[in-house]
C-alpha positions in Angstrom: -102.7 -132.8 -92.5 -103.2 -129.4 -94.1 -102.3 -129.2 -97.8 -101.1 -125.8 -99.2 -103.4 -123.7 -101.7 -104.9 -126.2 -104.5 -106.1 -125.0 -107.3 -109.5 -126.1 -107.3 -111.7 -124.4 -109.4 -114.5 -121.8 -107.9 -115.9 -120.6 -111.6 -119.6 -121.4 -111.8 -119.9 -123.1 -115.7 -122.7 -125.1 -117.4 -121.0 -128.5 -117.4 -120.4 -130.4 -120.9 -121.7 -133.8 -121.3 -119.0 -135.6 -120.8 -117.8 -134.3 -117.5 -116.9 -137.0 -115.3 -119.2 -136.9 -112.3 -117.1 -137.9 -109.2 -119.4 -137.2 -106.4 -122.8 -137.2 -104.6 -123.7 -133.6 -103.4 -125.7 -132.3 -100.4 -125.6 -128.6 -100.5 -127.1 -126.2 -97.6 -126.1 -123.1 -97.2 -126.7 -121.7 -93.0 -126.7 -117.5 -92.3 -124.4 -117.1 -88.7 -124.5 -113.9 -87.0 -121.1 -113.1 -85.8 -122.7 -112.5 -82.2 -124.1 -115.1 -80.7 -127.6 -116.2 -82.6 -129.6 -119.2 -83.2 -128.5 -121.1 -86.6 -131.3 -119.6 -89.1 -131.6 -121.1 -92.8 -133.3 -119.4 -95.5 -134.9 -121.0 -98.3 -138.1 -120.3 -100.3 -141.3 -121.8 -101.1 -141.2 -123.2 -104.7 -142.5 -126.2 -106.0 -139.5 -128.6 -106.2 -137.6 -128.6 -110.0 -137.6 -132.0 -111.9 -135.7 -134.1 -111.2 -134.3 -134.7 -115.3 -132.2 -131.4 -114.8 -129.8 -133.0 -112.8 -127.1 -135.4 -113.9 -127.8 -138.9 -112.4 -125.4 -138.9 -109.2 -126.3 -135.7 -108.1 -129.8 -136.2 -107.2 -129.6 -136.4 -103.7 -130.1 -133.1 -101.8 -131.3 -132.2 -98.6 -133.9 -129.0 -97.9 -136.2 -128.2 -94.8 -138.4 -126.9 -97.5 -141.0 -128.2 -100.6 -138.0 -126.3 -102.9 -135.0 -128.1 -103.9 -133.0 -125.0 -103.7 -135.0 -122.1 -102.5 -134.9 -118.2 -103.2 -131.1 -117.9 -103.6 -130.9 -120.6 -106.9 -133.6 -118.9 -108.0 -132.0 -115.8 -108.0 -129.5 -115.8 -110.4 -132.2 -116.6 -113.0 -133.1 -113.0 -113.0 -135.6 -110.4 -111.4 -138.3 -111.5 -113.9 -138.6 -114.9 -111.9 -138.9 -113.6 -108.6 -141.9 -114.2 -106.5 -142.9 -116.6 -109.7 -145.1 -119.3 -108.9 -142.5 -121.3 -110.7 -139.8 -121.5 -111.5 -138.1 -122.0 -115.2 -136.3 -125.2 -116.5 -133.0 -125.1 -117.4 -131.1 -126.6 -119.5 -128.6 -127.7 -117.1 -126.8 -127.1 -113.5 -125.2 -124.9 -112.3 -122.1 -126.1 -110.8 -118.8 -125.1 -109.0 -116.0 -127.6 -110.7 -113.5 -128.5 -107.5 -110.8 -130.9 -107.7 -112.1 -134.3 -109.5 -115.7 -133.9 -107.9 -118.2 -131.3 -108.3 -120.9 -130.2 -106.1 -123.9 -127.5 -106.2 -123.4 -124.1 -104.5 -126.3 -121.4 -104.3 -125.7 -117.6 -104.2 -126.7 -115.3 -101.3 -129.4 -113.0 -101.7 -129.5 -109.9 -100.1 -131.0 -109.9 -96.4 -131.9 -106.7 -94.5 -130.4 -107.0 -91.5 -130.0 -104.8 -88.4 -126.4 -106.0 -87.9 -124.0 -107.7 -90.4 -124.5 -111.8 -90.9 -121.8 -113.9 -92.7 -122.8 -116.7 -94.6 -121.6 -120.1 -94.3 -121.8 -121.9 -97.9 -121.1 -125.5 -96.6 -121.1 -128.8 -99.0 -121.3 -132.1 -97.9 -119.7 -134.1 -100.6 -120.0 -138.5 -100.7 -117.6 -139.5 -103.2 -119.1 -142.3 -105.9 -117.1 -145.0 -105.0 -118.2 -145.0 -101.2 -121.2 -148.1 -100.8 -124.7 -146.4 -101.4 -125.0 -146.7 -97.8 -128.0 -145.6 -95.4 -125.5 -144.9 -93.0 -123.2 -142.9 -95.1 -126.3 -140.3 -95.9 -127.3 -140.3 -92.6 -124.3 -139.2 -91.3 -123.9 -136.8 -94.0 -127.2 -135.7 -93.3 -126.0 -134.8 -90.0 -122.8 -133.2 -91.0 -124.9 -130.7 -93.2 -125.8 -129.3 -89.5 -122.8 -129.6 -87.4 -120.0 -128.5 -89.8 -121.7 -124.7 -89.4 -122.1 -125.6 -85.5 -118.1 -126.2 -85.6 -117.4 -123.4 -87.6 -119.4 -121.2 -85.7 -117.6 -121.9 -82.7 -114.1 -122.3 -84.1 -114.3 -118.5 -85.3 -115.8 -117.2 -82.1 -112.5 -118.8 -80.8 -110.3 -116.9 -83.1 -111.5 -113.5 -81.6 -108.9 -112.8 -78.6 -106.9 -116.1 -79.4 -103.5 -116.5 -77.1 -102.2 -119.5 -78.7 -98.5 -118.7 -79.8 -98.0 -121.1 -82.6 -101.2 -120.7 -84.9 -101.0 -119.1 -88.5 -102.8 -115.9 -88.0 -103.7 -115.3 -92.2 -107.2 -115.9 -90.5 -107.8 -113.6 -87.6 -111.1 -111.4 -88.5 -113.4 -113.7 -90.1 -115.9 -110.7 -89.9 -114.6 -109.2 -92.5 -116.0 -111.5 -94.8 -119.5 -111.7 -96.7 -119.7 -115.3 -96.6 -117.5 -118.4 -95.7 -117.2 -121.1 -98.0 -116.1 -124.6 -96.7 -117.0 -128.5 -98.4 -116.5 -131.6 -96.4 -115.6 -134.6 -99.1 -116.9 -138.3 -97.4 -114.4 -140.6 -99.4 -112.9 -144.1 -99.4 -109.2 -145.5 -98.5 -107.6 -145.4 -102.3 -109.3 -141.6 -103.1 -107.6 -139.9 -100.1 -104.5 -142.2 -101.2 -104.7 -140.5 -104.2 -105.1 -136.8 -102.9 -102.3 -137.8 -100.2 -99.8 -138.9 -102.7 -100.4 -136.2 -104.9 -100.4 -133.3 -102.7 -97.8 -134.5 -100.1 -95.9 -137.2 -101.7 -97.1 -139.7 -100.0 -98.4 -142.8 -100.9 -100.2 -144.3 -98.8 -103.6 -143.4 -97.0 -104.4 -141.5 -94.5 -108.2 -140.6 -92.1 -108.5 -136.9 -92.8 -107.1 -134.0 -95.8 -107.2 -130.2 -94.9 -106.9 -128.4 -98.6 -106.5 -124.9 -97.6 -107.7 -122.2 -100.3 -107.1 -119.0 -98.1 -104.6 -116.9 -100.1 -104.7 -114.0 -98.0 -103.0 -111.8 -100.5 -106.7 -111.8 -102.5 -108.7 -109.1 -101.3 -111.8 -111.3 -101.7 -115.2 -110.8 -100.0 -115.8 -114.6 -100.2 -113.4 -116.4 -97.6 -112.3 -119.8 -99.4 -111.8 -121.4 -96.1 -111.2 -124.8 -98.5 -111.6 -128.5 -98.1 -111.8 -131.4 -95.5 -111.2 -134.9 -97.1 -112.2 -137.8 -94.5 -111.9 -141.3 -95.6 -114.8 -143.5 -94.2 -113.5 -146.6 -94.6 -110.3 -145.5 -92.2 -112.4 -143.6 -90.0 -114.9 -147.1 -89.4 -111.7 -149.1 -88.2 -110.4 -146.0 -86.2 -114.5 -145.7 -84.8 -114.0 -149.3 -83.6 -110.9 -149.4 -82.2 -111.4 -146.6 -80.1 -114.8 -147.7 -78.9 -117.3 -145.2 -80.5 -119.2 -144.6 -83.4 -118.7 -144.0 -86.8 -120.3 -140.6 -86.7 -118.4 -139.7 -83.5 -115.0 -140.2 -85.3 -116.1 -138.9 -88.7 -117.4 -135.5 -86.2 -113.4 -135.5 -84.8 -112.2 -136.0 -88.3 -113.6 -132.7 -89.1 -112.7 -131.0 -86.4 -109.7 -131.6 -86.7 -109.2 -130.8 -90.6 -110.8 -127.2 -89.8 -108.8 -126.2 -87.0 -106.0 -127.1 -89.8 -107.9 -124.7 -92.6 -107.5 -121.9 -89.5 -104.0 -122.2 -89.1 -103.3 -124.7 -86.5 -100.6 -127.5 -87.2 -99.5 -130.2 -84.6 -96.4 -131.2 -86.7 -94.4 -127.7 -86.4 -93.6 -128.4 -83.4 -94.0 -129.7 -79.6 -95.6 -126.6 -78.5 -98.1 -126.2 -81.6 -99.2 -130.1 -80.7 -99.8 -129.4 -77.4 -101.7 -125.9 -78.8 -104.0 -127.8 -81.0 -104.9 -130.7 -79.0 -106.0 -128.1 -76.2 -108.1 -126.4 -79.1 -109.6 -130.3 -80.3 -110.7 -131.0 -77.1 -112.2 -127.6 -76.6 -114.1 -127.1 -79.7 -115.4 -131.2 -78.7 -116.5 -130.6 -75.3 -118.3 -127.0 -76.1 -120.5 -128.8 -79.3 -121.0 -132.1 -76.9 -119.5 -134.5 -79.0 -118.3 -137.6 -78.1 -114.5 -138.8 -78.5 -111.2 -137.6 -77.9 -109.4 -135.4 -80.2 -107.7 -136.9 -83.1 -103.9 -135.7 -81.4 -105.0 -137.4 -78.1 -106.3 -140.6 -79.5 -103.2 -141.2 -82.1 -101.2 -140.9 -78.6 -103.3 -143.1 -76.8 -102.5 -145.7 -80.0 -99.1 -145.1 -80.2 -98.7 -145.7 -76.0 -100.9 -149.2 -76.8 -99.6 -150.3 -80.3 -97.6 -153.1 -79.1 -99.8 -154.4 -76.2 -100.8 -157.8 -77.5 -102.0 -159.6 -74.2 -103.4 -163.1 -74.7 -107.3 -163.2 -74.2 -109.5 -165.6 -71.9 -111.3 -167.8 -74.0 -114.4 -167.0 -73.2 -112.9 -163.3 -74.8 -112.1 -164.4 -78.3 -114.7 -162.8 -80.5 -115.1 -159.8 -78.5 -112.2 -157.5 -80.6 -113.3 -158.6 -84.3 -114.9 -156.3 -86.5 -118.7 -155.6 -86.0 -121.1 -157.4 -88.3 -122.6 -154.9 -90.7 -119.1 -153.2 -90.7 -117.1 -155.0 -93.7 -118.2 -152.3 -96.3 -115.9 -149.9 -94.9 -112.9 -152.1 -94.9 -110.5 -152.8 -98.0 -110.3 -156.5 -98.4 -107.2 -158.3 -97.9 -108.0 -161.4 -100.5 -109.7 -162.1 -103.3 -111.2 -165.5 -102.8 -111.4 -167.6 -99.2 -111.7 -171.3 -99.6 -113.7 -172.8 -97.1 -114.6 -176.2 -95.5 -117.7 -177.3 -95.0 -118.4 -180.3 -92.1 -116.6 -178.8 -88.6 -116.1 -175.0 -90.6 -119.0 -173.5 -92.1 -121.2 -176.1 -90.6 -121.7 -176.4 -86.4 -121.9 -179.6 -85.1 -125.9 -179.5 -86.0 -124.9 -179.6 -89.5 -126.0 -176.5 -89.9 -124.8 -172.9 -90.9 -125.5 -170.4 -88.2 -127.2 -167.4 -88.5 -124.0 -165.5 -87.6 -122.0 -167.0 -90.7 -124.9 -166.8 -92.9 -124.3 -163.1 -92.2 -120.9 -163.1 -92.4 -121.1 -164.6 -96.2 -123.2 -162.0 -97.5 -121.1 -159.6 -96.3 -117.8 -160.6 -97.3 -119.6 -161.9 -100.7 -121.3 -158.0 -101.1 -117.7 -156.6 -100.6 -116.5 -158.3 -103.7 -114.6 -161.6 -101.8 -115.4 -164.5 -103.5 -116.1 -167.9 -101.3 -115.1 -170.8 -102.9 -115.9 -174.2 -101.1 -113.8 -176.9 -100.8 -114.8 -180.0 -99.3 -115.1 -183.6 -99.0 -119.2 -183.4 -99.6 -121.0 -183.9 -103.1 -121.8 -180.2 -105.3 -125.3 -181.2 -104.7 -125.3 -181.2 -101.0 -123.5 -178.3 -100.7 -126.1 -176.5 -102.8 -129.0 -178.0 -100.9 -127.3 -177.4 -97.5 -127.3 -173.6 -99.0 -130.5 -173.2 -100.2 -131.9 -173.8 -97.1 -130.6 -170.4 -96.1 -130.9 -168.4 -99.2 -127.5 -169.0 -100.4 -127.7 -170.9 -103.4 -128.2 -169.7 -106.7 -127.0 -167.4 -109.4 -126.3 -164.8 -106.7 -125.6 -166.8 -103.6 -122.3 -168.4 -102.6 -122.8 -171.7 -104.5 -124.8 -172.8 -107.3 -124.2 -175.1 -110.6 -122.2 -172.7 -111.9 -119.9 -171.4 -109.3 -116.4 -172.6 -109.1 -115.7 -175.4 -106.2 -113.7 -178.4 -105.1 -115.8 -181.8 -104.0 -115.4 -185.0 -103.1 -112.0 -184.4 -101.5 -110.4 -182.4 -105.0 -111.9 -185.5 -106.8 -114.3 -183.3 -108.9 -113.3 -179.9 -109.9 -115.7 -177.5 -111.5 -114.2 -174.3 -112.4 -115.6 -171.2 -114.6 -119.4 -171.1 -114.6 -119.7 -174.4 -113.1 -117.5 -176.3 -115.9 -115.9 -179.7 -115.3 -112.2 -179.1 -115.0 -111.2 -182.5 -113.0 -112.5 -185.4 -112.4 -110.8 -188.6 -110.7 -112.5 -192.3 -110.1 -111.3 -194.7 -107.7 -109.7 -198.1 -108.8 -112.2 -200.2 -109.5 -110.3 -203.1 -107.3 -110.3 -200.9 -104.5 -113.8 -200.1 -104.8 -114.7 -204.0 -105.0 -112.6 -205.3 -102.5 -114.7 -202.5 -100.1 -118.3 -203.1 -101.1 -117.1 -207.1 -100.2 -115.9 -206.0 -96.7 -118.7 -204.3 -96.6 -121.0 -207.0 -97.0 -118.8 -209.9 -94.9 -118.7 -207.4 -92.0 -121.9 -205.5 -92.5 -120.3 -202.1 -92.4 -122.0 -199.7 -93.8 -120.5 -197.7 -97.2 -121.8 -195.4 -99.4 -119.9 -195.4 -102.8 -119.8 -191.9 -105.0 -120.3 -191.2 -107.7 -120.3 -187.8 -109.1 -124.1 -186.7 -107.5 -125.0 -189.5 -106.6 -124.6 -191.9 -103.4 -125.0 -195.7 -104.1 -125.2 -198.7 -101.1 -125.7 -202.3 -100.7 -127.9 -202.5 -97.4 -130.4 -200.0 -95.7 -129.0 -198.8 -91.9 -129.5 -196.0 -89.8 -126.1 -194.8 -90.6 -126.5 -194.9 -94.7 -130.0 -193.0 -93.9 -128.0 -190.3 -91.9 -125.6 -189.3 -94.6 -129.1 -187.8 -96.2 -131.1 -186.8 -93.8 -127.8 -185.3 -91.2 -125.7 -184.5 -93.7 -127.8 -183.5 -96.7 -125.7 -186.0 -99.2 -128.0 -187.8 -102.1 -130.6 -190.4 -100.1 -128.6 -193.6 -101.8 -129.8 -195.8 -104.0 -129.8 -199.5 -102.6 -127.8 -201.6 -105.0 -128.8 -205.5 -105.3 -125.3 -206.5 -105.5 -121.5 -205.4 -106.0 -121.5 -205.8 -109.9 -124.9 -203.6 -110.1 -123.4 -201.1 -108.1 -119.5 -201.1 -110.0 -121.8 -201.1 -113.1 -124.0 -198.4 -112.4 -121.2 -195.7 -112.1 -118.0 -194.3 -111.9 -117.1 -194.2 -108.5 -114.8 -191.6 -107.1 -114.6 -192.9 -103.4 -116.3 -194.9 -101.3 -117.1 -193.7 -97.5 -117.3 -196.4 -94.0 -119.6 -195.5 -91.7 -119.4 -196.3 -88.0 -118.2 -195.6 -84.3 -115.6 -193.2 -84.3 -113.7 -196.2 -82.2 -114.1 -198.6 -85.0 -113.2 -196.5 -87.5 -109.9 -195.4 -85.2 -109.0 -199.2 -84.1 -110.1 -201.1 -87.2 -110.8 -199.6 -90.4 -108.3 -196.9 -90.3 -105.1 -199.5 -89.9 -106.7 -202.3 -91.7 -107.5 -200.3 -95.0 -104.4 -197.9 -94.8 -102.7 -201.5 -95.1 -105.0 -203.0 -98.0 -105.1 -200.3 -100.3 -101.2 -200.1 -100.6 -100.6 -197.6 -103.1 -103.5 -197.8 -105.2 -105.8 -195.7 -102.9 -105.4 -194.0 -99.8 -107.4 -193.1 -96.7 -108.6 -189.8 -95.5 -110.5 -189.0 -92.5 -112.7 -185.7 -91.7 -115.3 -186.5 -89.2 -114.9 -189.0 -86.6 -117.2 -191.7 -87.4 -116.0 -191.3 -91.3 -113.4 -193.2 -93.6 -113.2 -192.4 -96.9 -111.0 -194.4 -99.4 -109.8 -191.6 -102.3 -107.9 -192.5 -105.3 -104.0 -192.4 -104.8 -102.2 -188.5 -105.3 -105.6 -186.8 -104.8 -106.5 -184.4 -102.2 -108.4 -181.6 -101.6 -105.2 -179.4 -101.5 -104.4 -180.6 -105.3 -108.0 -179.7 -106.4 -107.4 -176.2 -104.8 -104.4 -175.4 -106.5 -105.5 -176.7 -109.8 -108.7 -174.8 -109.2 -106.5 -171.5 -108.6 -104.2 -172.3 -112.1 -107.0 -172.6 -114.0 -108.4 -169.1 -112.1 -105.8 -167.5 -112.8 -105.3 -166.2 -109.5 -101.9 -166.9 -106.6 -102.1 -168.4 -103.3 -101.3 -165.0 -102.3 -104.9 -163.9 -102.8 -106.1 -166.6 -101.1 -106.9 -167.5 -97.3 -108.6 -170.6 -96.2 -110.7 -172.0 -93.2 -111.0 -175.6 -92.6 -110.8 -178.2 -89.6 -109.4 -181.8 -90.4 -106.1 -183.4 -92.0 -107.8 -183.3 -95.4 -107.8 -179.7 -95.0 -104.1 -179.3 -94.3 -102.5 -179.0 -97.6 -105.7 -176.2 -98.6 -104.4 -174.2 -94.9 -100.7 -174.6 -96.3 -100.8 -173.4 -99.7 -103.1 -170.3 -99.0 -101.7 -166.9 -97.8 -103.6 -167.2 -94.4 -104.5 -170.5 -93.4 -106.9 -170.5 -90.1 -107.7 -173.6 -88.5 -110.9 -174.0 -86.1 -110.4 -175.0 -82.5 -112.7 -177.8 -82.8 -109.9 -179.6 -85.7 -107.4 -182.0 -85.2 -104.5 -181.3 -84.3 -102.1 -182.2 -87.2 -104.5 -178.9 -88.8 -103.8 -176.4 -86.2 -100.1 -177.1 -86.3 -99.6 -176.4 -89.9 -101.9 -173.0 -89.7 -100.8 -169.6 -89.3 -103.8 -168.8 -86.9 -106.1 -170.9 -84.9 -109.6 -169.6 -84.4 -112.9 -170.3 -82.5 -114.6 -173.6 -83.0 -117.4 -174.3 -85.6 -119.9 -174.3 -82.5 -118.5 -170.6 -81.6 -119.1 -169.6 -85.5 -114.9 -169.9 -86.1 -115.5 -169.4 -89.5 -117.5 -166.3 -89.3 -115.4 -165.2 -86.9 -112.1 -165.8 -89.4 -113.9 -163.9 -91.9 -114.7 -160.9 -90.0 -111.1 -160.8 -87.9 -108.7 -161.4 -91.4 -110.5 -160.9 -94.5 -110.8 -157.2 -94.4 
């Protein structure tokens, strides 16, 4: 969209000390011969300034040369300096103020030439707020030479042009001295900004053409103007339309400077169809990869309601690329997540793939917050074991979290919020069964894991599912005396547990305890009116933050409640069934990394 003439600033000042810098610079400026010559850039041989000129976010330029400007900054310093063996320190920068972000521009010096050259003073501009990414310089990097490449060619295709519809203000580009043009690499709320300002609208948008052309001005500088392109929107556009982010970002630009020259597609039919034959052109003669921008928002529009159901064996193939999430906005603030059948595979393990997927949505600012039916302290080991644990990890002693099935709480750095013990009749009258039938139990209490008897199965809690080794009790008074107890856990065949535990303790525990089930083999006794659910909305109160900002992953009935209350509740294929129902989408299974999956697909 081309925005009439702004009124950026072009006056070269010394900036005050409180100017607000708004932008990283790369500067280069490229001498094109009108006729058809190589790409020649000048610069001179001086030892590089230092570096304590500069304000702090405008350090990074990019020269061919030792000089971090060449013979034309050193120029305006006067003919006493030229030829010096270096040169002087300044107090300050020189810069050209433009529009909420500044960046460096150097003067032309006069060439002898045989015939007459134009110079093309181009800027490549990476707003602050983008990520300090390598790819973002890279591809500015890049930019710094194809911009002049594009502009070359766009002008050459000016001479003898036929289309009907294009403003001709720009027809004789020779007539100029030099041709100035900055190319501003931005996120999703600073073209929102620009675009609501400018046009009215509020809402964002991929690319901004700020034209500065007033023809009127008999100027031998041609302000061609500015080309905004968001990155963030130009990532998701790069994926959907199967290429890369430098390939979009490259049709971005072509397609805000064929706006700065006078084409617009939204006049009418005709001037569409005019400068989509001019996109595709100007692509095809520099090589570039891609559609043009018209041609691919048609190809969207023709497919923006095809939602065909894909083969399973097809469900992870249209999320979002790992390594991608820091050019997408996220949709929540926090995701609550299971641990046994969500984060963990059925190893009991986190995969490298959600390992990945946690630092990522964690470096974007998305807080994970886990919610499960496991002890703090086995979450935290279970997470140091892949460098996730800690001050700066996902989960550490002072991280918020809901354990134990919402029986303990802890909320701001790692504080105590809630804390619920079973009945101590209920807990008895199970460490007796326990004993008459020889069923394995494990009773717990806060960090710790108590039992009556050594077996395999009491062993496996530790050394499968990372829980406290328990401490072998000598008898049921020991054990009730040792510590509060905030739910006890059977261990055995997922049959037993189905046929006989399950309907004989739903029955005995009437309603001064209740029974919850998350893995198959497992029956945990929790005190009555507790559930995870309830430890996650107190957790969110106490927060201060709405279900609205929230989405959460899990897999069993004990997560249902946590998948109700949330904004987006996903439930893993692998769960039970009374899980997927209540969700609003069911994803891959904890064995297909579901929950990295979720993460990448609906967080962002």
């Amino acid at each position: 969209m081309i925005l009439p003439s702004s009124t950026l600033l072009r006056t070269l000042h010394l900036p005050s000390s409180s100017a607000t810098q708004m932008a990283r610079y790369i500067s280069r400026a490229t001498l094109l011969s009108i006729t058809p010559i190589p790409i020649r850039h000048t610069a001179a041989s001086f030892p590089a300034l230092p570096h304590s000129i500069f304000p702090l976010k405008t350090q990074r330029f990019y020269s061919s040369k030792s000089s971090l400007f060449g013979w034309r900054f050193h120029s305006l310093c006067g003919d006493e300096w030229r030829g010096a063996a270096r040169p002087p320190l300044f107090s300050g920068p020189i810069y050209s103020s433009q529009r909420e972000y500044r960046k460096m521009r150097r003067r032309a010096t006069k060439t002898k030439e045989k015939e007459k050259e134009i110079e093309l003073d181009v800027s490549i501009c990476i707003e602050e707020d983008l990520p300090d990414d390598p790819e973002v310089l890279s591809i500015a990097e890049l930019l710094r030479l194809n911009v002049p490449l594009a502009m070359k060619l766009a002008f050459d295709g000016l001479n003898g042009s036929v289309y009907k519809t294009r403003d001709n203000a720009i027809s004789d580009v020779g007539g100029f001295e030099s041709v100035e043009l900055s190319v501003l690499l931005c996120n999703d709320e600073f073209i929102r900004k620009l675009n609501k300002e400018w046009r009215n609208e509020d809402h964002g948008t991929d690319v901004l053409s700020l034209s500065q052309h007033v023809p009127d001005l008999k100027l031998p500088i041609l302000m061609l103007g500015d080309i905004v392109i968001s990155v963030e929107t130009a990532a998701r556009q790069a994926e959907e339309r199967g290429h890369s982010l430098i390939d979009e970002i490259r049709i971005l630009m072509v397609h805000g400077l064929l706006h700065l020259l006078g084409y617009d597609h939204e006049v009418s039919e005709e001037a569409e169809v005019e400068m989509e034959k001019e996109e595709e052109l100007l692509l095809k003669s520099l090589g570039w990869k891609g559609k043009g921008l018209i041609q691919s928002a048609h190809d969207a529009e023709t497919h923006v309601n095809s939602h065909e159901e894909k083969p399973d064996g097809e469900l992870l193939k249209d999320r979002k690329r790992e390594g991608s999430l820091r050019f997408y906005k996220p949709q929540f603030k926090y995701i609550f997540c299971d641990m046994d059948g969500t984060l963990l595979n059925s190893k009991s393990q986190i995969s490298s793939t959600t390992v990945k997927a946690l630092k990522e949505v964690s470096s974007r600012g998305v807080k994970v917050v886990i919610a499960t039916g496991k002890s703090r302290s086995a979450v935290i080991n279970i997470f140091k074991e892949v460098d996730l644990a800690g001050k700066d990890g996902i989960v550490s002693e002072f991280s918020p979290g809901v354990f134990l099935q919402g029986l303990l709480v802890y909320g701001k750095q790692g504080q105590e919020i809630f804390r619920k013990n079973l009945d101590p009749s209920v807990c008895r009258e199970a460490c007796l069964y326990s004993l008459e039938n020889k069923v394995p139990l494990i009773a717990f209490g806060k960090d710790r894991c108590l039992s009556l008897f050594d077996h395999p199965s009491v062993d496996s809690l530790h050394t499968v599912y990372n829980e406290p080794k328990a401490e072998i009790m000598p008898s049921v008074e020991h054990l009730l005396a040792d510590a509060d107890i905030q739910k006890v856990l059977f261990l055995d065949t997922a049959e037993v547990v189905a046929t006989t535990l399950r309907p004989y303790w739903s029955q005995a525990t009437g309603d001064r305890a209740k029974v919850v089930q998350a893995v198959p083999g497992h029956l945990e006794i929790v005190p009555a009116g507790t559930s995870k659910g309830s430890g996650v909305n107190m957790l969110l109160d106490h927060l201060g933050i709405t279900p609205k900002e929230i989405m959460a992953i899990g897999d069993a009935e004990n997560d249902i409640e946590m998948l109700e209350l949330a904004s987006l509740g996903v439930a893993l294929s692998n769960g039970s069934e009374k899980s997927k129902a209540v969700a609003n989408v069911i994803g891959a299974s904890n064995d297909e990394d579901g929950a990295a999956d979720a993460m990448y697909r609906y967080a962002f």
